[in-house]
Backbone of each chain as ProteinMPNN parsed JSONL, in Angstrom:
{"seq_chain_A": "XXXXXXXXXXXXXXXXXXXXXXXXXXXXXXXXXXXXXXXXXXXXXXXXXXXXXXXXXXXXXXXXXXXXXXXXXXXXXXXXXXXXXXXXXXXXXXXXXXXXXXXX", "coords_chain_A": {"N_chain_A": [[48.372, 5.699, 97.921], [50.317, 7.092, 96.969], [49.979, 9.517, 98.164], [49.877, 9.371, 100.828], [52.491, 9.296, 101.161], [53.298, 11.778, 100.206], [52.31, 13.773, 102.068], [53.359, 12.954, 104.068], [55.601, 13.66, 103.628], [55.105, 16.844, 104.013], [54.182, 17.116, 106.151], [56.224, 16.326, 107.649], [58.267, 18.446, 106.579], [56.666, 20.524, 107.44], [56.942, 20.769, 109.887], [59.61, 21.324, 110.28], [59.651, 24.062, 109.186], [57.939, 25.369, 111.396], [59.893, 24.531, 113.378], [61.818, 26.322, 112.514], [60.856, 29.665, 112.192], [60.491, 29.435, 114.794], [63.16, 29.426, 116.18], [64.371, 31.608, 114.818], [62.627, 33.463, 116.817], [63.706, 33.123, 119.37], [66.576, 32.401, 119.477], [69.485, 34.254, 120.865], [71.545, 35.914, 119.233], [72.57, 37.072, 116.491], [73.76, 35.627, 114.791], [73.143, 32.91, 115.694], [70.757, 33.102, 115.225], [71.107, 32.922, 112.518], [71.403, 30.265, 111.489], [68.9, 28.943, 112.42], [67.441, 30.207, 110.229], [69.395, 29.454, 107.868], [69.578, 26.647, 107.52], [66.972, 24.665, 108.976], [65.116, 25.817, 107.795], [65.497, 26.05, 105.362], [65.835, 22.995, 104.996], [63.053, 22.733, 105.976], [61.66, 23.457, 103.325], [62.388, 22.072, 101.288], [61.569, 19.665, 102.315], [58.88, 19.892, 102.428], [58.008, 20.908, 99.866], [59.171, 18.878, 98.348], [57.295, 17.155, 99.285], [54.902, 17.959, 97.756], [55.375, 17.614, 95.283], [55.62, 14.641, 95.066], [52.889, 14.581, 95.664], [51.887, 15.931, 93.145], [52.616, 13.715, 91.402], [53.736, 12.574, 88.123], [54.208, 15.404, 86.623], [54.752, 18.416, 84.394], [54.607, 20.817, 85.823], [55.442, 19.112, 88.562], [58.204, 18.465, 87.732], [58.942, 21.453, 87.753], [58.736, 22.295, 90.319], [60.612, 20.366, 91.601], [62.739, 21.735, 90.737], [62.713, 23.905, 91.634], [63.053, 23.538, 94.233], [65.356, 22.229, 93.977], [66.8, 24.751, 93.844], [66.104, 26.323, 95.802], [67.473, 25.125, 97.59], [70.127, 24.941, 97.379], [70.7, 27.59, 96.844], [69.156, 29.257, 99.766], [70.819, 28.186, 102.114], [73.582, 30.002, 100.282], [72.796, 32.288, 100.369], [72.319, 32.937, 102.982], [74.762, 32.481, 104.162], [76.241, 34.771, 102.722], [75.533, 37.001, 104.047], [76.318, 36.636, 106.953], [78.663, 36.671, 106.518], [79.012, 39.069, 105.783], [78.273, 40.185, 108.037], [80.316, 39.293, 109.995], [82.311, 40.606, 108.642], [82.135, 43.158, 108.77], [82.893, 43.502, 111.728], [80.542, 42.669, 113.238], [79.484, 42.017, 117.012], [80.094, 38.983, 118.638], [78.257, 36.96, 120.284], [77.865, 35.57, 123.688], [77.743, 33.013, 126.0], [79.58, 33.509, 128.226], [80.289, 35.758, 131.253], [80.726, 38.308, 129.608], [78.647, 37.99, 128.127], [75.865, 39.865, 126.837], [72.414, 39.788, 126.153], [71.247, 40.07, 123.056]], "CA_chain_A": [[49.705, 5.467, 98.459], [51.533, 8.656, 96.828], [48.911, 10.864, 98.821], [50.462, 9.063, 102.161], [53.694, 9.448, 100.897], [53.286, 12.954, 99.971], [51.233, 14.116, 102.897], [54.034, 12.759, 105.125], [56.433, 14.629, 103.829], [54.484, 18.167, 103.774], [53.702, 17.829, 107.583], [57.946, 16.868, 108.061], [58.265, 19.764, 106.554], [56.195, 21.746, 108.391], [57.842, 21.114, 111.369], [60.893, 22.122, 110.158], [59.477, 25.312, 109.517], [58.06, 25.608, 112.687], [61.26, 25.151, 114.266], [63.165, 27.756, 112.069], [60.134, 30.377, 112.859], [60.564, 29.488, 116.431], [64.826, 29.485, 116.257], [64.38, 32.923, 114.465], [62.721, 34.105, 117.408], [64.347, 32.382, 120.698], [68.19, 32.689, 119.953], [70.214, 35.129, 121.662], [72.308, 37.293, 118.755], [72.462, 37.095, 114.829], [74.825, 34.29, 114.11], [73.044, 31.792, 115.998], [69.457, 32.887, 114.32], [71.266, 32.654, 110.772], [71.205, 28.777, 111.745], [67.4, 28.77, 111.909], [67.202, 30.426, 108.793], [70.069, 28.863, 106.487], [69.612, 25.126, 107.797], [65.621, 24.236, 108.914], [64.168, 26.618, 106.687], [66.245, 24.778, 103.721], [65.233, 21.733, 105.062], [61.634, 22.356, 105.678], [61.391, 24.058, 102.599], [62.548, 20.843, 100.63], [60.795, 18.758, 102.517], [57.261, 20.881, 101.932], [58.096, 21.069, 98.079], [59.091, 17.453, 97.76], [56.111, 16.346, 99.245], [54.125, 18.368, 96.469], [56.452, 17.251, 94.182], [55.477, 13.348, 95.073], [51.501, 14.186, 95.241], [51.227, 16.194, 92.317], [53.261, 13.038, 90.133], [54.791, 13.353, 87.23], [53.387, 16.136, 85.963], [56.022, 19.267, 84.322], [54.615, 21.695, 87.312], [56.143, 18.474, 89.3], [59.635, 18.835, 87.377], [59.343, 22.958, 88.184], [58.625, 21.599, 91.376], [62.334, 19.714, 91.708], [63.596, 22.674, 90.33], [62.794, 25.384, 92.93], [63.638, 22.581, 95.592], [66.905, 22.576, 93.912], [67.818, 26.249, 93.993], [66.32, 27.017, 97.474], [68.324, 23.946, 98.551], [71.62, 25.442, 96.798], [70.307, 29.065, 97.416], [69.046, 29.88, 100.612], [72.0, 28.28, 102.779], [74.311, 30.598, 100.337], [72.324, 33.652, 100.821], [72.636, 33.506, 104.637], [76.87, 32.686, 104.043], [76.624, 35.841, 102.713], [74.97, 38.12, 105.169], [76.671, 36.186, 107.774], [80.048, 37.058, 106.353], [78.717, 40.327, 106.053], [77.793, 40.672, 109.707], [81.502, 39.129, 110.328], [83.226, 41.719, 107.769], [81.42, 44.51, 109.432], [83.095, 43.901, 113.058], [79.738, 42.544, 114.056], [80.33, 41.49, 117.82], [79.69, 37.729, 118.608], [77.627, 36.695, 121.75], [79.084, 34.722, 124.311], [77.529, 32.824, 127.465], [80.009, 34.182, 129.599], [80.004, 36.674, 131.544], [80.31, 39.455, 129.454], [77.912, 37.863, 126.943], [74.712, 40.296, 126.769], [71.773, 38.754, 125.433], [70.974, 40.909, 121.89]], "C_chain_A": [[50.569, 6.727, 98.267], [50.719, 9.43, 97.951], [49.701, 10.449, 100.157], [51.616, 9.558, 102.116], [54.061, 11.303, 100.909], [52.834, 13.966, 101.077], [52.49, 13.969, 104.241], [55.027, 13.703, 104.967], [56.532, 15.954, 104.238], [54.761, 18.443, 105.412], [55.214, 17.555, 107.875], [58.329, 18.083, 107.689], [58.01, 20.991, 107.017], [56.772, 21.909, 109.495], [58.716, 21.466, 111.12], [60.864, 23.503, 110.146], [59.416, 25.881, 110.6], [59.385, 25.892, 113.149], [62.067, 26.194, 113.92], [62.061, 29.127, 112.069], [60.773, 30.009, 114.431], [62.402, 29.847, 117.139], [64.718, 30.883, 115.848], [64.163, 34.008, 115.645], [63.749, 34.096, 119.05], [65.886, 32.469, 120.704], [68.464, 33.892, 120.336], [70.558, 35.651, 120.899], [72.787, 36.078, 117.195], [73.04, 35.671, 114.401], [74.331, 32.789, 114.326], [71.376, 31.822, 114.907], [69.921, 32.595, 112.769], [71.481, 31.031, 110.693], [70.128, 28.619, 111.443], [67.505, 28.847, 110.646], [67.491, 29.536, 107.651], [69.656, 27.298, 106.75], [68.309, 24.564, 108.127], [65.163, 25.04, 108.446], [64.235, 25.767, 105.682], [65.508, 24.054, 104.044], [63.95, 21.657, 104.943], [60.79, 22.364, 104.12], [61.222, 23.058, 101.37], [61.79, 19.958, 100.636], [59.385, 18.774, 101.682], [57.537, 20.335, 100.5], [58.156, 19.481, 97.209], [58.153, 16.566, 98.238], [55.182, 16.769, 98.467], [54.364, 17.614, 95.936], [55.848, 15.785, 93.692], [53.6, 13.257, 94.82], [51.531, 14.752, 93.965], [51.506, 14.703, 90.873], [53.616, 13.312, 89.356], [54.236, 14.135, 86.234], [54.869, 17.32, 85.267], [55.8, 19.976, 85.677], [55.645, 20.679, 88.55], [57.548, 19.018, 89.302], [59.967, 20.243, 88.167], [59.506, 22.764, 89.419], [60.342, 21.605, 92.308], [62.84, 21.427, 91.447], [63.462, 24.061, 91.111], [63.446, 24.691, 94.278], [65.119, 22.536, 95.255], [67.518, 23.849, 94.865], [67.291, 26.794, 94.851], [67.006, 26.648, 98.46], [69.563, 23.997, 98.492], [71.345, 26.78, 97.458], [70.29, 29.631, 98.238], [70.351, 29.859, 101.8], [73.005, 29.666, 102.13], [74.201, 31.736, 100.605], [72.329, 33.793, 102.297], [74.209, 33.214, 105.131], [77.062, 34.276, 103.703], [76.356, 36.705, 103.655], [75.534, 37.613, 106.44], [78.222, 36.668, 107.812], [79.715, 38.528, 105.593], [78.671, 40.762, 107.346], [79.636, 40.376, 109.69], [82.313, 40.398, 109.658], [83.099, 43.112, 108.915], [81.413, 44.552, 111.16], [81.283, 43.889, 113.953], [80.039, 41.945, 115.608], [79.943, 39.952, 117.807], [79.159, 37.599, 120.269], [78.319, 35.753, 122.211], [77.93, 35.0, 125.494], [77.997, 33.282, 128.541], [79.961, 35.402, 130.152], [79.673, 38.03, 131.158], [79.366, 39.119, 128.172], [76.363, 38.666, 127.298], [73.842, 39.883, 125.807], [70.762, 40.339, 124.251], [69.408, 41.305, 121.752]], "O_chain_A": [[51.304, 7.261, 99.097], [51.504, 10.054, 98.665], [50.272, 11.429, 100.635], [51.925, 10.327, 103.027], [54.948, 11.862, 101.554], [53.097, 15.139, 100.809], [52.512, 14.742, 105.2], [55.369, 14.476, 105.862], [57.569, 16.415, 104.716], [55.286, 19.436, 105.914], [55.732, 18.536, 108.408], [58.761, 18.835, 108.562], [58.638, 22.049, 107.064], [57.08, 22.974, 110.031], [59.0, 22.347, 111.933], [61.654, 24.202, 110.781], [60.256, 26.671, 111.032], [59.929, 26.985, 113.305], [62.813, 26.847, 114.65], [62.839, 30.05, 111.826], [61.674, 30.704, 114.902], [62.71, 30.345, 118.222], [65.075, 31.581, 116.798], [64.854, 35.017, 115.784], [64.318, 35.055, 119.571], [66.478, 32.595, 121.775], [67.583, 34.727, 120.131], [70.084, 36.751, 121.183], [73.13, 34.905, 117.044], [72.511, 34.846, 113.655], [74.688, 31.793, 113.697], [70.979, 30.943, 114.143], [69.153, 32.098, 111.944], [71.771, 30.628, 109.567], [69.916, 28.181, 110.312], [67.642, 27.871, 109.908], [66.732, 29.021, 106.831], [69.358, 26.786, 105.671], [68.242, 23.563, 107.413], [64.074, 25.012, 109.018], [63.404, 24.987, 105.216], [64.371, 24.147, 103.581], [63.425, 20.875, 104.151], [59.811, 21.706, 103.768], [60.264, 23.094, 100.598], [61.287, 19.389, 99.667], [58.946, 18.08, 100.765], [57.158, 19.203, 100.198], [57.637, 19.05, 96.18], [58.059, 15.412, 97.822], [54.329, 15.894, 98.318], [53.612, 16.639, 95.934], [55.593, 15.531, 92.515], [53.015, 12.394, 94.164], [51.056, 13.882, 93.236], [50.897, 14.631, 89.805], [54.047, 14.465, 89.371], [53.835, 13.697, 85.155], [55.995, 17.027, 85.67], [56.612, 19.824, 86.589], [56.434, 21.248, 89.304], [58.093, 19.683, 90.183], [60.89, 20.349, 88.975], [60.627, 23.099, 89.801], [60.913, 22.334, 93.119], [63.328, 22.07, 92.376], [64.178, 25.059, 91.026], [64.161, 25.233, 95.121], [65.993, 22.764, 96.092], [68.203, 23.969, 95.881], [67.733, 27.926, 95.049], [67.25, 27.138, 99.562], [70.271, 23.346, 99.26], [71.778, 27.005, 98.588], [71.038, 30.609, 98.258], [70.839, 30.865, 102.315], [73.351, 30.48, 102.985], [75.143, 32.401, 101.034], [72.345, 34.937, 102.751], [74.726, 33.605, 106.177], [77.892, 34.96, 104.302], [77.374, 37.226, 104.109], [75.132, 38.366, 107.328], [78.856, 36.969, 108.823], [80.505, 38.871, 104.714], [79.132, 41.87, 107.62], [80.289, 41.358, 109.337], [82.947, 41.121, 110.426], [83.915, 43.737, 109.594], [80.599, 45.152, 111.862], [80.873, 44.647, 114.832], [81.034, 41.223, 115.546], [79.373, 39.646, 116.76], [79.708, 38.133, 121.233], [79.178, 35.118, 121.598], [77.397, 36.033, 125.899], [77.378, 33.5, 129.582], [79.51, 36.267, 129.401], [78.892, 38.799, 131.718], [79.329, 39.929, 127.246], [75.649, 38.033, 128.076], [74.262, 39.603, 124.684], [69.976, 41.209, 124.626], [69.03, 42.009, 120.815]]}, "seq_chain_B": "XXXXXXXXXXXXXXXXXXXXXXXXXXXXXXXXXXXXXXXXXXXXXXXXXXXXXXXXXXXXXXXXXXXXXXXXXXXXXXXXXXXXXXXX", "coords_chain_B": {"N_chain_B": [[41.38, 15.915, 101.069], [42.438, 18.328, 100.054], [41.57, 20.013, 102.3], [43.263, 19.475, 103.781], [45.393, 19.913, 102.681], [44.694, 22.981, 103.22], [44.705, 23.675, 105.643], [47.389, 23.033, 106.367], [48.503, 25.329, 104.917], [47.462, 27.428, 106.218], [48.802, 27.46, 108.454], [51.251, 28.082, 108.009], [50.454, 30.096, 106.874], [50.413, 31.92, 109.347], [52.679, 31.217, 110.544], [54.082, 33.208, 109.159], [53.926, 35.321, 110.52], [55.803, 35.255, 112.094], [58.779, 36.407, 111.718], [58.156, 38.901, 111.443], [58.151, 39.963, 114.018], [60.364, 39.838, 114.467], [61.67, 41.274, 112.283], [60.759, 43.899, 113.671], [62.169, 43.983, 116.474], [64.356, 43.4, 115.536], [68.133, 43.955, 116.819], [69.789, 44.432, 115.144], [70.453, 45.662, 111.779], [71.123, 43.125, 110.724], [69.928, 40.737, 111.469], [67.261, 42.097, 110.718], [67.3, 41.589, 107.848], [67.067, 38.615, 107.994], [65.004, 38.179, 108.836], [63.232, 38.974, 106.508], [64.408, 37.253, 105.035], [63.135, 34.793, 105.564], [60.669, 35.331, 105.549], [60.233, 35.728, 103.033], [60.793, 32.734, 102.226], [58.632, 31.78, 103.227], [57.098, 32.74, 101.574], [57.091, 31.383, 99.446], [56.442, 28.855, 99.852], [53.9, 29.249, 100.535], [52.803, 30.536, 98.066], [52.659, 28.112, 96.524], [51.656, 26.101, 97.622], [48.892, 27.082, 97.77], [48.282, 27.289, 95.394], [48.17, 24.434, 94.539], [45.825, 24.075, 96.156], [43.501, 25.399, 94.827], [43.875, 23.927, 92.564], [45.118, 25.213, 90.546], [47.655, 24.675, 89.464], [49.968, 25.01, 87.352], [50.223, 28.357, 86.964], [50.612, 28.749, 89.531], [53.245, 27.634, 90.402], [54.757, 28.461, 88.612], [54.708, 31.06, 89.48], [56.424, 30.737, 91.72], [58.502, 29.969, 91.3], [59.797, 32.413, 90.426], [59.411, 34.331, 92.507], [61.528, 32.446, 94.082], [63.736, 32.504, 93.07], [64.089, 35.534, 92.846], [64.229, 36.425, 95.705], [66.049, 35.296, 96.289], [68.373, 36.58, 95.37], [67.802, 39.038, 96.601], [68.516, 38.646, 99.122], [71.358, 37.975, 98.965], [72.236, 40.802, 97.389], [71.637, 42.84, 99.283], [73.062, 41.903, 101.515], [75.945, 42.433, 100.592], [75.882, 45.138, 100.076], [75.536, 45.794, 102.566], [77.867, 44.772, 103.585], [79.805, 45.994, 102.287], [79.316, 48.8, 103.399], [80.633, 48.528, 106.033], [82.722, 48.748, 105.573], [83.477, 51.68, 105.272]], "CA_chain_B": [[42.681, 16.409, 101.102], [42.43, 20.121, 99.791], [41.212, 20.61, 103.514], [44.346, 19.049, 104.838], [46.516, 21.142, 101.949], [44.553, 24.474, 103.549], [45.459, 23.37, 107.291], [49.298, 23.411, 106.226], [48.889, 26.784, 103.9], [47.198, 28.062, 106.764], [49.492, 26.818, 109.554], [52.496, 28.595, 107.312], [50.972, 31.588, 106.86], [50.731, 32.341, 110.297], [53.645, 31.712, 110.634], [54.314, 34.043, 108.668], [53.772, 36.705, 110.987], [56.651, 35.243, 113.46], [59.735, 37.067, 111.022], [57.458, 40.643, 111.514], [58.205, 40.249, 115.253], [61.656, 39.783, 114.153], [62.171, 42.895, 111.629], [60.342, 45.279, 113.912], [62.569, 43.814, 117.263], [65.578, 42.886, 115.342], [68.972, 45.378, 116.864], [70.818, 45.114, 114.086], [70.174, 45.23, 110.251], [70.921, 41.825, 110.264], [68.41, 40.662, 111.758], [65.771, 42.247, 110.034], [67.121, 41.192, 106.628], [66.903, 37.204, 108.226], [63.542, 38.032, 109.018], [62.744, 39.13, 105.307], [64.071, 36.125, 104.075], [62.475, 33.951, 106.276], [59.154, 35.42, 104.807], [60.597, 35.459, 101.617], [60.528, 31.438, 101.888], [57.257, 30.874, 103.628], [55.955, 32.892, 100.793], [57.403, 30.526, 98.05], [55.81, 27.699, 100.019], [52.313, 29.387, 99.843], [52.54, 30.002, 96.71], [53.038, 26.707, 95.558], [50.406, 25.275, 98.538], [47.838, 27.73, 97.08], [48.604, 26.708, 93.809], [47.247, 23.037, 95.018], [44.418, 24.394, 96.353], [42.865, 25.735, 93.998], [44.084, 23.39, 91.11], [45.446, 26.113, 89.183], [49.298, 24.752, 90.145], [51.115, 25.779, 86.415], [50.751, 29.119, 87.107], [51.563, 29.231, 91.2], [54.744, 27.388, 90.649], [55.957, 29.523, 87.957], [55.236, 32.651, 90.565], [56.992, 30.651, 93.318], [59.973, 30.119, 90.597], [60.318, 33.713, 90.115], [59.701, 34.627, 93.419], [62.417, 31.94, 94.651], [64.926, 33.556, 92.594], [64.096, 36.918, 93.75], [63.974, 36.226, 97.209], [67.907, 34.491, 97.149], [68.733, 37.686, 95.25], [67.997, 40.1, 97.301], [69.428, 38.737, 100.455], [72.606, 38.106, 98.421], [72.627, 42.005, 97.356], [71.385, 43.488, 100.646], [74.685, 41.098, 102.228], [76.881, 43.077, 99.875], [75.67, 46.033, 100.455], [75.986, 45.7, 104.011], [79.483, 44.378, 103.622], [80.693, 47.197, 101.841], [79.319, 50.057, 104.091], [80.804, 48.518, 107.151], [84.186, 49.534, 105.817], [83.423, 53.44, 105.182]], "C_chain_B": [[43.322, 17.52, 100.931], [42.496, 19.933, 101.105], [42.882, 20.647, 104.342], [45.908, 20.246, 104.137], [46.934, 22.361, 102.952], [45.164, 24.2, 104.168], [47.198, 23.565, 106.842], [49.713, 24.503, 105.591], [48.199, 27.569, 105.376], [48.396, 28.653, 108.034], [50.711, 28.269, 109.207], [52.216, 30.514, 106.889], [50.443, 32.154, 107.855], [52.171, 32.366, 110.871], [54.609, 32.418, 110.273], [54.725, 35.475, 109.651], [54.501, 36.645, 111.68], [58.045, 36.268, 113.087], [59.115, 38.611, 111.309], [58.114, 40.928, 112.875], [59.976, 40.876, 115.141], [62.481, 41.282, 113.52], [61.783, 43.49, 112.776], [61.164, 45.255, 115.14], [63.919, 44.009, 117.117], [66.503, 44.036, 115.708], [69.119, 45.494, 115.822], [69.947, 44.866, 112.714], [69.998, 43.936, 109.726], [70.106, 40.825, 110.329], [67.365, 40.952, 111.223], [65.846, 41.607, 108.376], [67.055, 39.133, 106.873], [65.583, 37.148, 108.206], [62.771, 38.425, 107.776], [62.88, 37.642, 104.654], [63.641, 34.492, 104.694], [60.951, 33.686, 105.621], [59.441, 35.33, 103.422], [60.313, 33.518, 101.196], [59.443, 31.069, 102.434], [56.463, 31.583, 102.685], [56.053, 32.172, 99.423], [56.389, 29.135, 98.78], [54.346, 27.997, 99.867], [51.811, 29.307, 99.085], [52.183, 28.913, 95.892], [51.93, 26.085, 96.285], [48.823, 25.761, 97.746], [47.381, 27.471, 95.54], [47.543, 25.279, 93.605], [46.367, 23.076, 95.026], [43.408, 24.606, 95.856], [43.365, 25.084, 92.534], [44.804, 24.454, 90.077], [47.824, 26.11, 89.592], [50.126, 24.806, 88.97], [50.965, 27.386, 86.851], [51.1, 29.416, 88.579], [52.646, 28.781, 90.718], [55.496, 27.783, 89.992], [56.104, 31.009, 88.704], [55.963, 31.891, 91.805], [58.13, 30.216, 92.477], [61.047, 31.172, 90.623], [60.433, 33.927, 91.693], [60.904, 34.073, 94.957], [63.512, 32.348, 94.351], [65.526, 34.988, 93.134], [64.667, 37.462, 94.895], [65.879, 36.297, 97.202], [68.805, 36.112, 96.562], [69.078, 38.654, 96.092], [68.5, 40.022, 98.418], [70.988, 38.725, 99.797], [73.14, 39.694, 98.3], [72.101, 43.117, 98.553], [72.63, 43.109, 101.418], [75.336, 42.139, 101.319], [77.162, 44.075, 100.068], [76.295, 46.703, 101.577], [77.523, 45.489, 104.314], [80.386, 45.695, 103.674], [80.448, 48.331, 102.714], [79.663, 50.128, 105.415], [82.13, 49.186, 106.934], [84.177, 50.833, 105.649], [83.342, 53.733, 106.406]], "O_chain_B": [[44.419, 17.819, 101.401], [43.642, 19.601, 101.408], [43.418, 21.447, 105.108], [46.813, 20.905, 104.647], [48.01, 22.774, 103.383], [46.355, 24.236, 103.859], [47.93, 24.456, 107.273], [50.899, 24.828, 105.538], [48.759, 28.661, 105.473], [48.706, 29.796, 108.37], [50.934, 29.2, 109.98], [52.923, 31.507, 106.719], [49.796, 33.137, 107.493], [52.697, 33.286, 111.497], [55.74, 32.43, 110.759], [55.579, 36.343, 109.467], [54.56, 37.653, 112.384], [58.463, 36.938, 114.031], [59.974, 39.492, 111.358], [58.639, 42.034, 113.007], [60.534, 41.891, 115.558], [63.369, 42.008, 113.967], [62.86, 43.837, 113.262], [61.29, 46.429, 115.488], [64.663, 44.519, 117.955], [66.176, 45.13, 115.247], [68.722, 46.506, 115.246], [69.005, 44.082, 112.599], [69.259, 43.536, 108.827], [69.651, 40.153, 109.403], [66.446, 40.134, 111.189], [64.854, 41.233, 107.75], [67.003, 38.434, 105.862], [64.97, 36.233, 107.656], [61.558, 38.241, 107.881], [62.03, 37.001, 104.036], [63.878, 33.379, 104.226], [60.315, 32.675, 105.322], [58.641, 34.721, 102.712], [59.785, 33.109, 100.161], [59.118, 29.907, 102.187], [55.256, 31.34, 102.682], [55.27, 32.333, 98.487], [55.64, 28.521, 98.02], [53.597, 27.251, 99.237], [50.822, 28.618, 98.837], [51.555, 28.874, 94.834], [51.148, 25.465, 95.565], [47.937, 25.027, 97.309], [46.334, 27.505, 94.894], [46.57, 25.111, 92.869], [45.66, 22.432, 94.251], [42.355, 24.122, 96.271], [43.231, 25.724, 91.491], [44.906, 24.265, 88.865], [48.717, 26.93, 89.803], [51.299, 24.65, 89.31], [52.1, 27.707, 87.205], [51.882, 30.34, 88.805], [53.365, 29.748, 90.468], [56.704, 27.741, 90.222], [57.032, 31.817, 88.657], [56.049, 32.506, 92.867], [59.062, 30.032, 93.259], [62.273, 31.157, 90.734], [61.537, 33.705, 92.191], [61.141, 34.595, 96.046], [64.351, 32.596, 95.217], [66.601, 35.409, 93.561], [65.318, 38.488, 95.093], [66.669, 37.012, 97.82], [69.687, 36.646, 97.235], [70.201, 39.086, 96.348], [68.974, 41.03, 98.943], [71.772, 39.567, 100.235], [74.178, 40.024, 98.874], [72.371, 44.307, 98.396], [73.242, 44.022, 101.972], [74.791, 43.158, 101.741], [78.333, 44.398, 100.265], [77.105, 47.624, 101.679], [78.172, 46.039, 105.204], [81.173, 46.211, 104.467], [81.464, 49.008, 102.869], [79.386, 51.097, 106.121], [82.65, 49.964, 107.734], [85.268, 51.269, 106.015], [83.282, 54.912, 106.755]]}, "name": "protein", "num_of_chains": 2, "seq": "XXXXXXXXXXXXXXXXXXXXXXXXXXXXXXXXXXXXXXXXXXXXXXXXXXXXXXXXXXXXXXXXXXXXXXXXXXXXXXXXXXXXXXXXXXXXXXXXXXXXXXXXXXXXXXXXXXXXXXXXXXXXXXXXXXXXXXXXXXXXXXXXXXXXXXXXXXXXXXXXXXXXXXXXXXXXXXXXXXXXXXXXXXXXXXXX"}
C-alpha cells in the first residue's frame, strides 16, 4: 500500500518536472520562464521527495527526506524572487504580446 | 520496483539536458542562471533517486542536503551580484 502511495506521488512529480523543463524552454522572455522554475519545479520537486519520503517510511534518511522538501519548498521559490528582482532592478525590459513585444 | 525507481532517475536525467539548451541559448544572464538552477534541482532529485537505487540512501540524501543548500545559495548570490552591477 505505501509503495502505491509512494509511487504515485514520484510519477506526480515527475510531471511537474516535465512541465517546468518544458516551460523553461517554450516561454517567450525571462520573467515568464522564472514561473517554470520558481513554481513547478518547487512543486515537482516536493512531490518527487515526498513520495520517497512515504516509500522509504519512517526511517531518519525519511526525516532528512522532509527536511530538504522543506527548504527547497521555502528555498527555491525565494531564490528565483531574487534573480527576478534582480532582472527588474537592472532595467531588464519586460515582453509584451503587443505589437512591439519581440519574442527573446 | 528499483526498475520503476531507474525509469524516473532516468526520465529526470534527461531531462536534465533541457536547462543546457537553455544556458547555451539563453540572451540574457538571466536566463542562463534559471537554467543552472533548474539543473541544480534535477540534480538533488537524482541524488536522492540514486540513493534508492542502490540502497545506499543515508549517504545520497546527506549529498542531496548539501547540495540543496548549495544550489539555493548560489542563485541567491549570483541574483545579488547581478543586482548590484546593473547599477554601475
Amino acid at each position: 500500500m505505501r509503495d502505491v502511495v509512494g509511487l504515485a506521488l514520484i510519477f506526480g512529480g515527475l510531471f511537474f518536472v516535465l512541465v517546468s523543463a518544458l516551460g523553461l524552454v517554450r516561454f517567450p522572455d525571462f520573467y515568464t520562464r522564472s514561473h517554470a522554475l520558481g513554481k513547478s519545479d518547487t512543486l515537482g520537486t516536493i512531490l518527487v521527495l515526498g513520495g520517497l519520503a512515504v516509500y522509504g517510511g519512517l526511517t531518519l534518511s525519511s526525516l532528512k527526506l522532509l527536511l530538504i522538501l522543506i527548504f527547497v519548498g521555502l528555498g527555491n521559490p525565494t531564490a528565483t524572487h531574487a534573480l527576478t528582482r534582480a532582472a527588474l532592478r537592472s532595467r531588464h525590459e519586460i515582453w509584451s504580446r503587443r505589437e512591439g513585444g519581440k519574442k527573446e | 520496483m528499483t526498475a520503476l525507481l531507474l525509469g524516473v532517475a532516468l526520465v529526470i536525467a534527461l531531462l536534465t539536458v533541457v536547462p543546457v539548451f537553455r544556458i547555451v541559448a539563453g540572451p540574457t544572464i538571466y536566463d542562463r542562471v534559471l537554467g543552472v538552477g533548474l539543473m541544480g534541482t534535477n540534480a538533488i532529485l537524482l541524488l536522492v533517486l540514486v540513493g534508492y537505487i542502490y540502497d545506499r540512501i543515508d549517504m545520497f540524501v546527506d549529498l542531496a542536503v548539501a547540495y540543496a543548500i548549495l544550489n539555493f545559495v548560489g542563485v541567491v548570490v549570483v541574483a545579488k551580484y547581478l543586482e548590484r552591477r546593473g547599477e554601475t
